[in-house]
VMD Tcl script that builds the backbone (N, CA, C; Angstrom):
set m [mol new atoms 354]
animate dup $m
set s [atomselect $m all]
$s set {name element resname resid chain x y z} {
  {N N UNK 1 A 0.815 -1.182 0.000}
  {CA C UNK 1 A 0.000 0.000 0.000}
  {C C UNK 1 A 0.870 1.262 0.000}
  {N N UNK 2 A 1.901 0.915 1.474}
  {CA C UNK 2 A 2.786 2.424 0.850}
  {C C UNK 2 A 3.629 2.330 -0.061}
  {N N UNK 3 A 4.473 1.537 -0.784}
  {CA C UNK 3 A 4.819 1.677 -2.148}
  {C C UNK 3 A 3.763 1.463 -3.067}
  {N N UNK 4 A 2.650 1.635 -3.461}
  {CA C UNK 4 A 1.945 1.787 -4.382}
  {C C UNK 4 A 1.459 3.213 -4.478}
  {N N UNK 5 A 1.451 3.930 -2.985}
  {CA C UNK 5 A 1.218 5.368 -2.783}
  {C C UNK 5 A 2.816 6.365 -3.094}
  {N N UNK 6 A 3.560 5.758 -2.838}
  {CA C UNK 6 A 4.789 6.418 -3.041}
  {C C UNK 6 A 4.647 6.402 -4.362}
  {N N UNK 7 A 4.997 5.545 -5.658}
  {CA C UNK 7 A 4.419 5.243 -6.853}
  {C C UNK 7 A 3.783 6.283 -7.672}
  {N N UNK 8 A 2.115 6.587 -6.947}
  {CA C UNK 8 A 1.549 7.433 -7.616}
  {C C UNK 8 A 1.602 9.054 -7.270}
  {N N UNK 9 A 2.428 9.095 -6.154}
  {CA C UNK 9 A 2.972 10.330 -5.697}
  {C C UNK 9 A 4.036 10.866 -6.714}
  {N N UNK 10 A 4.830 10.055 -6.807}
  {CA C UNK 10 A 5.901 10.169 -7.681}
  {C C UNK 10 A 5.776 10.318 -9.356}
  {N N UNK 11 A 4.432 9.777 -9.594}
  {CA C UNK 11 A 3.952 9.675 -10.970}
  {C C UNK 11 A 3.043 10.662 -11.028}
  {N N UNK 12 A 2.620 11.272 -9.980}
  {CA C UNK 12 A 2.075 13.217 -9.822}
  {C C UNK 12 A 2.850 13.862 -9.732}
  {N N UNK 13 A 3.674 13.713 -9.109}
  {CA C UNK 13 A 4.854 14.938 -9.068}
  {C C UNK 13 A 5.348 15.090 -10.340}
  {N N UNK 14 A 6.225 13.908 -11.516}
  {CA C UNK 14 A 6.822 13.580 -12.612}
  {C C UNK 14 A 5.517 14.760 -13.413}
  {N N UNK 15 A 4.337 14.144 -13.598}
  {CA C UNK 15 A 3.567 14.751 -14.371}
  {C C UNK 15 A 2.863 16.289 -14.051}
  {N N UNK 16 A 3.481 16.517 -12.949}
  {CA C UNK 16 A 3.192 18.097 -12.618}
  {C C UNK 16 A 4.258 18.797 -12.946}
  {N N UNK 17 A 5.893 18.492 -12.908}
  {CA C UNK 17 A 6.868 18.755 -13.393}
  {C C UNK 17 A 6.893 19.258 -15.109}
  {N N UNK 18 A 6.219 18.022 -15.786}
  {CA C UNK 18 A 6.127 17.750 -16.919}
  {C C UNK 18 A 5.161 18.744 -17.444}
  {N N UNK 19 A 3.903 19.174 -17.146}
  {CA C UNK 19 A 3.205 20.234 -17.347}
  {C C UNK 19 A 3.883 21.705 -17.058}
  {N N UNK 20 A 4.193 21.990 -16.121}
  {CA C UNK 20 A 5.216 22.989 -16.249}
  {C C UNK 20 A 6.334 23.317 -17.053}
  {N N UNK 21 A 7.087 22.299 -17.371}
  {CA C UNK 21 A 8.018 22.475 -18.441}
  {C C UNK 21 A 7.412 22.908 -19.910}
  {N N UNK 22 A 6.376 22.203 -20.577}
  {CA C UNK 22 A 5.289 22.285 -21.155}
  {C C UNK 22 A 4.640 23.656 -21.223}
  {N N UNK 23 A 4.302 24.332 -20.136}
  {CA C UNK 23 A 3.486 25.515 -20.238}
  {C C UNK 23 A 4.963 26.604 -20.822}
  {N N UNK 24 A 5.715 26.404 -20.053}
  {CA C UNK 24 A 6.915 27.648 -19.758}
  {C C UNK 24 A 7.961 27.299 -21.311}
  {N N UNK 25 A 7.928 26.333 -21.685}
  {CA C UNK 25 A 7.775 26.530 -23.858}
  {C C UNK 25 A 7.164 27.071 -24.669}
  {N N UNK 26 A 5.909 26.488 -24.146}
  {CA C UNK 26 A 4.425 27.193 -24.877}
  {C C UNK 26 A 4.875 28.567 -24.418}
  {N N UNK 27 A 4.570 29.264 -23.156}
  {CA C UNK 27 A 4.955 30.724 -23.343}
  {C C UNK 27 A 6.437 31.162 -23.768}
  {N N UNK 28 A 7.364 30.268 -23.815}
  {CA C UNK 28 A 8.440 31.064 -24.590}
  {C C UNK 28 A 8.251 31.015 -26.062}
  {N N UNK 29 A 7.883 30.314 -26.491}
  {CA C UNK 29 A 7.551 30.207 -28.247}
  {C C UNK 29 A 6.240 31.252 -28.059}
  {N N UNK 30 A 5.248 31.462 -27.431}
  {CA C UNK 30 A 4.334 32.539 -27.708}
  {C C UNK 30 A 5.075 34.012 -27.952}
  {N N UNK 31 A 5.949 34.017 -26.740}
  {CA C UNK 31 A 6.892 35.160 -26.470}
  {C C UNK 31 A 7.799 35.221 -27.964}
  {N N UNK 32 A 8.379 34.128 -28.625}
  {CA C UNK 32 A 8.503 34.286 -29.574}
  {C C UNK 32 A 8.175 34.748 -30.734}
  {N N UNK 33 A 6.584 34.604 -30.909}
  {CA C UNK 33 A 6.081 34.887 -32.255}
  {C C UNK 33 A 5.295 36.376 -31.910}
  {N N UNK 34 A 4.839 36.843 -30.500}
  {CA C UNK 34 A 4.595 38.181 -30.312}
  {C C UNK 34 A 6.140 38.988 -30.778}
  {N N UNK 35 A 7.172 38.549 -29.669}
  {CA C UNK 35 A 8.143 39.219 -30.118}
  {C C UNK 35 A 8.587 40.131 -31.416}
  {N N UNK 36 A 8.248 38.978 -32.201}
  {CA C UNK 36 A 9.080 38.955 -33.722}
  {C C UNK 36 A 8.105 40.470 -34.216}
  {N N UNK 37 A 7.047 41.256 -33.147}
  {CA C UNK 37 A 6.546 41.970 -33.910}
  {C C UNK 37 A 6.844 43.218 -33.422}
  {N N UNK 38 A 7.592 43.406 -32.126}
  {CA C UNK 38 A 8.596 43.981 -31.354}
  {C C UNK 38 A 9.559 44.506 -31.965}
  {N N UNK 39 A 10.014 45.332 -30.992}
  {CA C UNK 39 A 11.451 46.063 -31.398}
  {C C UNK 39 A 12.567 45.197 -30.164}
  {N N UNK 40 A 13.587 45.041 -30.286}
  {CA C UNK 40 A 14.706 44.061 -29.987}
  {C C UNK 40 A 14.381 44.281 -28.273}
  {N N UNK 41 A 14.840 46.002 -28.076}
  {CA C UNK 41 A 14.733 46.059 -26.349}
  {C C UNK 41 A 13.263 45.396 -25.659}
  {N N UNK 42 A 12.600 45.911 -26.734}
  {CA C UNK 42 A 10.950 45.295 -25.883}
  {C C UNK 42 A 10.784 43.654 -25.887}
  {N N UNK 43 A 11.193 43.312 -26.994}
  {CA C UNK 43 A 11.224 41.782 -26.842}
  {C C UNK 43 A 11.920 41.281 -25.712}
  {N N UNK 44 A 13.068 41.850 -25.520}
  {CA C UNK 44 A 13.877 41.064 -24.699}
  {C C UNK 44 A 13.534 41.753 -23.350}
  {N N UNK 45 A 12.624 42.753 -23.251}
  {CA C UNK 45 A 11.902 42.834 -21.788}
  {C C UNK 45 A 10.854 42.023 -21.619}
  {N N UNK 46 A 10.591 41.693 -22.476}
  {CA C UNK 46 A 8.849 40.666 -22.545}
  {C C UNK 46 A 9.446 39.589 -22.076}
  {N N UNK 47 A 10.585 38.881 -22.984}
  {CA C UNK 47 A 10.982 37.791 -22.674}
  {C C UNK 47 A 11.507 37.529 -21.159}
  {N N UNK 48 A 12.088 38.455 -20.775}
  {CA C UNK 48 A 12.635 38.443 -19.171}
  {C C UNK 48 A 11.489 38.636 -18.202}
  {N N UNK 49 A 10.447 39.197 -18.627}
  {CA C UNK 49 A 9.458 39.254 -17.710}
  {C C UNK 49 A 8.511 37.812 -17.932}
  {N N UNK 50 A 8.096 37.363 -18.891}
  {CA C UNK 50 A 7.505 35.980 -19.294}
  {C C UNK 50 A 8.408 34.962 -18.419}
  {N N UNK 51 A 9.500 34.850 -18.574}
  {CA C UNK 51 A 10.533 33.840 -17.593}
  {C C UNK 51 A 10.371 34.206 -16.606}
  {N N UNK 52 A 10.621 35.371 -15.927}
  {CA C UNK 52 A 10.505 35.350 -14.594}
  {C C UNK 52 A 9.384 34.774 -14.310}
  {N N UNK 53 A 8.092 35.774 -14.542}
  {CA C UNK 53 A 7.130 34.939 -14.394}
  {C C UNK 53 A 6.489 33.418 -14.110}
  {N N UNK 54 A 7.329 32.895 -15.065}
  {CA C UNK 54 A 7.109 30.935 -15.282}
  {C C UNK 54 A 7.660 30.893 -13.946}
  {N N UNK 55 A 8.954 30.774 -13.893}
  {CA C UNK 55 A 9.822 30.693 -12.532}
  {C C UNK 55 A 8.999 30.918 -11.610}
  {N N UNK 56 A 8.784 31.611 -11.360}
  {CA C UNK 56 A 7.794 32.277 -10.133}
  {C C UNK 56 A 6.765 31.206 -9.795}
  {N N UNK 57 A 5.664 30.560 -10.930}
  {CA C UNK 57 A 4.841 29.760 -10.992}
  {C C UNK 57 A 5.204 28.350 -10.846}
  {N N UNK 58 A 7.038 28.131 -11.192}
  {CA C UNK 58 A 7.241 26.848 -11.296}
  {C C UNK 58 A 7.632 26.679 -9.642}
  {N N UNK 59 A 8.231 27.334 -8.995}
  {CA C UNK 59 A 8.451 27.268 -7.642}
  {C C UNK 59 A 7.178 27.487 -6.931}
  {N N UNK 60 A 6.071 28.084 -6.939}
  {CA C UNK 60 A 4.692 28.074 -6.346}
  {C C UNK 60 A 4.202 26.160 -6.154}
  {N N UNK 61 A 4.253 25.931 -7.964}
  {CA C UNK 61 A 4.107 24.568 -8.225}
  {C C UNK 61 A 4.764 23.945 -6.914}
  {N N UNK 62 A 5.975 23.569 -7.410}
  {CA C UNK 62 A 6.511 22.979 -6.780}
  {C C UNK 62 A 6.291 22.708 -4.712}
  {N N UNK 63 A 6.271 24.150 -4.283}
  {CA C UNK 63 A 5.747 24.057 -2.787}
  {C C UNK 63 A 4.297 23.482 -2.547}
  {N N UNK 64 A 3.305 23.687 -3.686}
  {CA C UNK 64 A 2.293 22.940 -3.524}
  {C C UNK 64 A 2.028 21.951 -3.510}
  {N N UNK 65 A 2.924 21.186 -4.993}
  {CA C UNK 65 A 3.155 19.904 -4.723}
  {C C UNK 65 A 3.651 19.437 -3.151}
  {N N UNK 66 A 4.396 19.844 -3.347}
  {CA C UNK 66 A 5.685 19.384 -1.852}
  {C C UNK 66 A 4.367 19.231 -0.859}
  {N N UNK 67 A 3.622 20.399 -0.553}
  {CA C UNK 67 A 2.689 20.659 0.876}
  {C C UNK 67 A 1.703 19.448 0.354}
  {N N UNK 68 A 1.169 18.903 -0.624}
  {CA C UNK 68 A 0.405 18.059 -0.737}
  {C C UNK 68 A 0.911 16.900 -0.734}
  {N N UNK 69 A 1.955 16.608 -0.848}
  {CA C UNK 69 A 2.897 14.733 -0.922}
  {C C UNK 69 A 2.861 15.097 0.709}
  {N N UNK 70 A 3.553 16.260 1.465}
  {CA C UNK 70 A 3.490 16.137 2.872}
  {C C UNK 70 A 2.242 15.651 3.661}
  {N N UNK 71 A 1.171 16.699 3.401}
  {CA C UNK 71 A -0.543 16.381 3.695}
  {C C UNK 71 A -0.685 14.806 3.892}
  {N N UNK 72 A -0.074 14.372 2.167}
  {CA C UNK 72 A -1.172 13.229 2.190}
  {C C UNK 72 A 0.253 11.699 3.093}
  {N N UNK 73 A 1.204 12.584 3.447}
  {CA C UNK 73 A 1.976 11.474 3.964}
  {C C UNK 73 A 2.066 11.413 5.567}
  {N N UNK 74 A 1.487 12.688 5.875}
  {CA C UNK 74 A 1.067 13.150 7.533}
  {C C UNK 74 A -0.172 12.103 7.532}
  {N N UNK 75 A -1.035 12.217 6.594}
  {CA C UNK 75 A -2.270 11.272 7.006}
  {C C UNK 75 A -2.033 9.722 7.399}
  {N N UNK 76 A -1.323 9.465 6.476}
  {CA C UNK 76 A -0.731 7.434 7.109}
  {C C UNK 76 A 0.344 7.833 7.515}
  {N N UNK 77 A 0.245 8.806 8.562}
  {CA C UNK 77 A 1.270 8.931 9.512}
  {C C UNK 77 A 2.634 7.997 9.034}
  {N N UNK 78 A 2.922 8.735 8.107}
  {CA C UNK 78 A 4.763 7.690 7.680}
  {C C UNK 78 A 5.588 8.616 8.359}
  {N N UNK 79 A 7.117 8.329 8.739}
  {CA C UNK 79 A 7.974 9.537 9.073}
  {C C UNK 79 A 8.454 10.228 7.851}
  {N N UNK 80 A 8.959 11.348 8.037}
  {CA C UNK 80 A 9.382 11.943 7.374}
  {C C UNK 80 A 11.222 11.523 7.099}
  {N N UNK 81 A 11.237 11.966 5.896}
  {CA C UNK 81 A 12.979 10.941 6.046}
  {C C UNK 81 A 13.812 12.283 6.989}
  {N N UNK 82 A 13.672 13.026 7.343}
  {CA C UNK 82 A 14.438 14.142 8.568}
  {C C UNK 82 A 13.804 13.245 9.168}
  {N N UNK 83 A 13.076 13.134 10.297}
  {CA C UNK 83 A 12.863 11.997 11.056}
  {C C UNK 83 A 13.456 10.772 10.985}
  {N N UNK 84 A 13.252 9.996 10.183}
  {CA C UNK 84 A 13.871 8.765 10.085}
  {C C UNK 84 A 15.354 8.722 10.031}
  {N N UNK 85 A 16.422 10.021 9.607}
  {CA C UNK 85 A 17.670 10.482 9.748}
  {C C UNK 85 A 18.035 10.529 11.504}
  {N N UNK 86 A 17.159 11.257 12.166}
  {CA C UNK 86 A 17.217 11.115 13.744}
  {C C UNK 86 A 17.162 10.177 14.356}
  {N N UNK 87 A 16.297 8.951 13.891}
  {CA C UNK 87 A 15.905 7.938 14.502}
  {C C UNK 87 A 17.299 6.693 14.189}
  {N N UNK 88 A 17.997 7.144 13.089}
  {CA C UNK 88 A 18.788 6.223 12.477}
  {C C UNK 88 A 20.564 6.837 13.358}
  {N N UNK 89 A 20.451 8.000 13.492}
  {CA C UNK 89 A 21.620 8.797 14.484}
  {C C UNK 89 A 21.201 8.087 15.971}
  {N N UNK 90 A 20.263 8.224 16.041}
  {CA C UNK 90 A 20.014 7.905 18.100}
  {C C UNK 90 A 20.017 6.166 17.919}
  {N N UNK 91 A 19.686 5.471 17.187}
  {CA C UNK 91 A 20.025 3.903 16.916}
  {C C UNK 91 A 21.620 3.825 16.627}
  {N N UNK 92 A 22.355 4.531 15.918}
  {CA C UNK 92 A 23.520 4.479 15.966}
  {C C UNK 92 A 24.084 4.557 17.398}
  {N N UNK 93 A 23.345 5.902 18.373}
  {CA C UNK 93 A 24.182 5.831 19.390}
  {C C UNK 93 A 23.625 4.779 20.488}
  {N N UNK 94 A 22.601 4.315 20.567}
  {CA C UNK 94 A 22.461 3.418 21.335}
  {C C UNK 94 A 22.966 2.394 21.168}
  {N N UNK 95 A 23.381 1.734 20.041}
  {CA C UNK 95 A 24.489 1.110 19.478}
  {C C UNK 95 A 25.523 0.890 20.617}
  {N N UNK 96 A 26.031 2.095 19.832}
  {CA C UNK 96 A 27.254 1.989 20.594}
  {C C UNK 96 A 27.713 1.977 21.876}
  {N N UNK 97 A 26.638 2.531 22.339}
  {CA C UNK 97 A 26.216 2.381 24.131}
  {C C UNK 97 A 26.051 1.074 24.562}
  {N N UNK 98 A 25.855 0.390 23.653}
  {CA C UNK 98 A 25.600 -1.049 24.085}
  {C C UNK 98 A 27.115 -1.832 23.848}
  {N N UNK 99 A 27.216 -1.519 22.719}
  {CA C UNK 99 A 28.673 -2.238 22.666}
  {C C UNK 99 A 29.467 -1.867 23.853}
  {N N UNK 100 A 29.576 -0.886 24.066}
  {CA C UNK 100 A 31.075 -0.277 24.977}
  {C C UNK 100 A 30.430 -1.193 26.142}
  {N N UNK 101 A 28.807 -0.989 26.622}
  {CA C UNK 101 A 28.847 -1.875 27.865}
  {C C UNK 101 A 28.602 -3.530 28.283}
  {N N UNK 102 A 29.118 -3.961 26.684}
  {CA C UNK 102 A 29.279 -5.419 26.808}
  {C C UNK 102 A 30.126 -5.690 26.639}
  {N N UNK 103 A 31.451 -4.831 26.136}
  {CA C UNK 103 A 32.399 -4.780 26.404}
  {C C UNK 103 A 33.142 -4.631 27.820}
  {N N UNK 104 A 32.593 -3.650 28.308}
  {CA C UNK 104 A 33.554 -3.068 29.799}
  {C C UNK 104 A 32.779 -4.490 30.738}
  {N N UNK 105 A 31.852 -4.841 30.652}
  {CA C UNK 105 A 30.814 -6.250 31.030}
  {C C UNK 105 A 31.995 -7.665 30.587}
  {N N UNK 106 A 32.536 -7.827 29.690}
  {CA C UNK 106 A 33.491 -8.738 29.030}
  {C C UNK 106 A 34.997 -8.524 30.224}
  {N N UNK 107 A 35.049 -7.340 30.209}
  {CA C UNK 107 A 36.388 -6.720 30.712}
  {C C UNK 107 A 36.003 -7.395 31.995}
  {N N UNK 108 A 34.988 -7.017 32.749}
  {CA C UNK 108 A 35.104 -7.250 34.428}
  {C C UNK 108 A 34.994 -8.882 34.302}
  {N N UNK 109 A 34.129 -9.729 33.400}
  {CA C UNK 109 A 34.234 -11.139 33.687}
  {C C UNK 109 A 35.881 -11.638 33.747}
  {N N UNK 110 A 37.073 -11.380 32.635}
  {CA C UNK 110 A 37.679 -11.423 32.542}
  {C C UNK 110 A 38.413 -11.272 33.737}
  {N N UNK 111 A 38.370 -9.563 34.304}
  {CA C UNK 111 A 39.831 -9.639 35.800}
  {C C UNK 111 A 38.917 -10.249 36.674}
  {N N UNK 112 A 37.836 -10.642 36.800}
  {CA C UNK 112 A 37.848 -11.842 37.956}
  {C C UNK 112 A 38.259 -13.275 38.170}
  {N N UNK 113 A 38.598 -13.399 36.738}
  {CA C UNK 113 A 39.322 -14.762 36.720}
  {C C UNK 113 A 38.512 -16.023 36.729}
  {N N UNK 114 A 37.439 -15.751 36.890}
  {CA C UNK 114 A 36.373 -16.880 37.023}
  {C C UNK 114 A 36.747 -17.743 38.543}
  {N N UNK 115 A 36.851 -16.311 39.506}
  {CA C UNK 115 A 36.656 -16.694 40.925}
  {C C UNK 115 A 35.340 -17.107 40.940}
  {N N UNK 116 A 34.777 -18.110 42.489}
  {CA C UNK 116 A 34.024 -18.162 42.822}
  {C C UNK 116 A 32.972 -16.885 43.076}
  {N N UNK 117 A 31.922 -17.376 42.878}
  {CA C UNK 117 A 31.261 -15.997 43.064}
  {C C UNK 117 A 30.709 -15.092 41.917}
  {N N UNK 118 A 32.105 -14.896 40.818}
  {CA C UNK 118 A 31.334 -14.768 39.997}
  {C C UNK 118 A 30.711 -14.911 39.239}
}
mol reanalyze $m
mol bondsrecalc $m
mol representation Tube
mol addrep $m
């Protein structure tokens, strides 16, 4: 279920990407054929303002996307991979907390010599 949702997340995002690239051609080739009826400075202000523009819309895109893959990944409560980065640092150190004290645990069986007692 969650790789089949990851899947179609990923195959929305791809195709929201893909529409954007798509639109921001379409308006540079529009920008093109208005242009051509332009004088050089105005074209090439149209054109810088048409790009900015896209830009502007492609990063909007993009945070919306983002806030909606988040939304819908808060709902089946998955972690977030920053989360799962923390969880994978504090497993590292408990780790090692464990080793050192089955170690220093190894150490004391050892200088007792396997007296009685212990």
């Amino acid at each position: 279920m969650v790789a089949d949702l990851r899947t179609a997340l990923q195959e929305t995002w791809t195709k929201a990407l893909t529409a954007a690239s798509s639109a921001e051609e379409q308006a540079q080739a529009l920008v093109g054929r208005v242009g051509s009826l332009l004088e050089g400075a105005t074209q090439k202000e149209l054109l810088a303002e048409v790009t900015s523009r896209i830009q502007t819309q492609r990063q909007e895109l993009h945070g919306h996307v983002q806030q909606a893959v988040k939304s819908a990944l808060d709902r089946l409560r998955l972690p977030s991979s920053a989360e799962l980065t923390v969880l994978r640092t504090r497993l590292g150190e408990l780790e090692s907390r464990l080793a050192a004290m089955e170690a220093e645990r190894e150490a004391h069986k050892a200088g007792l010599g396997g007296r009685p007692g212990a």
